[in-house]
C-alpha positions in Angstrom: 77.7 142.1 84.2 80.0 144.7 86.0 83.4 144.3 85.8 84.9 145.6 89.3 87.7 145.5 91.6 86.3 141.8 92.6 86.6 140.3 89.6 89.8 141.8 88.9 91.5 140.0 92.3 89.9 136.6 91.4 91.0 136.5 88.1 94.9 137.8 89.2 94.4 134.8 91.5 93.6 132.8 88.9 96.5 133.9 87.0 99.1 133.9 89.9 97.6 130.6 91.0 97.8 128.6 87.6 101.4 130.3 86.9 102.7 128.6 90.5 101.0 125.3 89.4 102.7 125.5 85.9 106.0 127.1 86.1 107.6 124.0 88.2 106.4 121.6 85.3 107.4 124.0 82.3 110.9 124.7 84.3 111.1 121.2 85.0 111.5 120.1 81.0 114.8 122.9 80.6 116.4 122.0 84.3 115.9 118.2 84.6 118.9 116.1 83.7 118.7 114.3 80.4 120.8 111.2 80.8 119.1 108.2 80.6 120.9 104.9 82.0 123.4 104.2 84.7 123.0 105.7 88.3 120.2 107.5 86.9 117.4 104.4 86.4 118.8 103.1 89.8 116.4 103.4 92.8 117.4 105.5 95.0 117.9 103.9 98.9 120.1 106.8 101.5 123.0 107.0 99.1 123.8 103.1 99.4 123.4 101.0 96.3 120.1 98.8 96.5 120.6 95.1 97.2 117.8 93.2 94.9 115.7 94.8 92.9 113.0 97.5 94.1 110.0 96.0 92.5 108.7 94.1 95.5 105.3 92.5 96.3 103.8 93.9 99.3 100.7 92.0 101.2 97.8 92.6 101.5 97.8 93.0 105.1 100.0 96.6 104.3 96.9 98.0 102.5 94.6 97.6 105.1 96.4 98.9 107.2 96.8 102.3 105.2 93.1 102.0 104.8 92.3 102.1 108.3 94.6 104.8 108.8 92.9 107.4 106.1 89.7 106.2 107.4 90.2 106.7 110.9 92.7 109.9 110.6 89.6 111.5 108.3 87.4 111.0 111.0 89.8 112.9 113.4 90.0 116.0 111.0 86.3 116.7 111.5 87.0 117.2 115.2 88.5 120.2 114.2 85.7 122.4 112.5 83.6 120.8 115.7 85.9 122.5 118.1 86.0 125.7 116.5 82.1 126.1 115.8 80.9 124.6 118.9 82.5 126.9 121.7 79.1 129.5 120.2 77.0 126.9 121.0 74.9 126.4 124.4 73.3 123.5 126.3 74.5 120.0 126.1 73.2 119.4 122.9 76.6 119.8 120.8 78.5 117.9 123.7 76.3 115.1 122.6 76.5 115.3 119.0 80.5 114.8 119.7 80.0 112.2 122.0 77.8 110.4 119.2 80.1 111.2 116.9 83.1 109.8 118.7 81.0 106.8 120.2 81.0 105.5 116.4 84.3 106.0 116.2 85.1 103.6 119.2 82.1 101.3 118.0 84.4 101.1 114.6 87.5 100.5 116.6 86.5 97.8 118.8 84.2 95.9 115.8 87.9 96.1 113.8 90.0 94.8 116.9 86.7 92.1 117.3 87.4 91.1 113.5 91.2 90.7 114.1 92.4 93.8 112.2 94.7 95.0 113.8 96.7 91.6 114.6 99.5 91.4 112.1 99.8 87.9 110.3 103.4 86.2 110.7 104.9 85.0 107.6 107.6 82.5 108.4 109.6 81.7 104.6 
């Protein structure tokens, strides 16, 4: 194998990249404060001191949630790469792929709303 000007820039990148990954955590041991204890092991809520303790149970209802939002905003981010490939293209034929494509999408949305879903549950204590 050749050694060129190729391999030379990938492997500075390699360098350059695994130096910005590492320096933070290496810098991180000699600049980070050492005290163990008091305001330190405190949580820390917009400067005011916490009322209860931080460890809280959340429901299961704040999960899904979450879920549905990295399923359905991961669908949206392959609209993207569609709209910048598909301005090249001619006929109807990628207009339909996107409409099948986003059709599912609302299929998923309205079989979710359907299930109840998106209707938060009232807890009354």
């Amino acid at each position: 194998m050749v050694f060129d000007w190729l391999h030379l820039g990938i492997l500075v990148a390699l360098i350059v990249g695994l130096t910005f990954a590492g320096a933070p955590l290496v810098l991180s041991l000699f600049v980070a404060p050492k005290a163990k204890g008091g305001d330190f092991a405190m949580p820390y809520e917009c400067g005011m001191r916490p009322m209860g303790t931080s460890w809280i149970r959340f429901g299961p209802n704040f999960y899904i949630y979450a879920l549905l939002f990295l399923a359905f905003d991961v669908d949206v981010l392959y609209l993207f790469p569609v709209a910048t490939y598909y301005p090249e293209a001619t006929g109807l034929i990628a207009f339909f792929k996107v409409f099948v494509f986003l059709a599912i999408l609302v299929l998923a949305i309205a079989y979710f709303w359907a299930k109840g879903v998106f209707t938060w549950p009232r807890q009354i204590r």
